[in-house]
C-alpha angles and dihedrals in degrees: 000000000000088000093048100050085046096056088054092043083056094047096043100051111015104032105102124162095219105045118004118021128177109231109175144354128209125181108301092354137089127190128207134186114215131180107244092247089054095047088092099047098044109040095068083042093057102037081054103054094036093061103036094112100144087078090067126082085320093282111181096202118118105228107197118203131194131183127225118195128215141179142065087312098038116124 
């Protein structure tokens, strides 16, 4: 349930055509594609929606979240 309400939360208020667009989802993991200019403005965007747990049916869990980057400019 945490993941799932997660997941909407992403696509609701972060899923956007032109700069930062959700393209799957596996289990607990969600990946996005996002144009270079946009990385630094979405990542702490994401990593914020996606744990915010508390606003759900008042769940005290700590849902911790990390990025991974790939492609030809990832670290």
């Amino acid at each position: 349930e945490i993941v799932k309400s997660g997941m909407i939360r992403l696509k609701r208020e972060v899923d956007d055509e032109n700069e930062c667009r959700m393209l799957l989802m596996v289990h607990d993991s969600v990946i996005f594609e996002i144009k270079t200019e946009y990385v630094d403005q979405y990542i702490p965007l994401i990593k914020k929606v996606f744990s915010r747990v508390e606003d759900e049916k008042n769940w005290d869990v700590p849902f911790d979240v990390t990025e991974e980057f790939w492609g030809k400019d990832a670290a």
